[in-house]
C-alpha positions, -999 to 999 in steps of 0.1 A, spaced: 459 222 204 469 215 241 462 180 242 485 170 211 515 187 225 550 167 240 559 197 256 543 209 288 556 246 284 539 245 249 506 230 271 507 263 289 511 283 263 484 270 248 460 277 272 471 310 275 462 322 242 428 301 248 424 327 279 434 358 262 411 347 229 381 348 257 393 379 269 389 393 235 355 388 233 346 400 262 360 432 254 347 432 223 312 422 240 320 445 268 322 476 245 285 479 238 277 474 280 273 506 295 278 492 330 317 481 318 304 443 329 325 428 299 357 446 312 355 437 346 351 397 338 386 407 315 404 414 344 392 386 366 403 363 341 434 382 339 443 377 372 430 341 378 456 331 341 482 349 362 476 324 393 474 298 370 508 305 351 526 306 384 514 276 396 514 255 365 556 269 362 557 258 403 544 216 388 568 223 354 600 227 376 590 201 401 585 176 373 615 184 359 636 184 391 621 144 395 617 134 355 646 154 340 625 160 311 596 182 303 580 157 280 543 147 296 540 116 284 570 107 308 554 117 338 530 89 343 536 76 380 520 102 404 534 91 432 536 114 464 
């Protein structure tokens, strides 16, 4: 699903739903743990999808302030 899309914002969102679909389980997984070792993975991951939202939107705007375009099959000289 990610890597077919033209769109980068559609890339992210993407691996979003792939984060909260392992969050799901291991809620789901976590519910039978007395210990609440499923729950406390959930909001790791929570907070590490957070990080990675605001530094993936950080690359999206940069690459459209230099391409003028989100499209990510645009983007291919990585220049500094």
């Amino acid at each position: 699903m990610v890597l077919m899309k033209t769109n980068i914002i559609l890339m992210l969102m993407g691996v979003e739903l792939i984060f909260n679909a392992a969050n799901l389980n291991l809620i789901a997984f976590g519910r039978n743990d007395p210990n609440l070792q499923g729950q406390i993975f959930t909001l790791f991951v929570i907070m590490i999808a957070a990080c990675e939202t605001a530094v993936a939107l950080a690359i999206i705007v940069n690459l459209y302030r230099h391409y003028k375009s989100i499209d990510p099959t645009q983007a291919v000289e990585l220049k500094g």
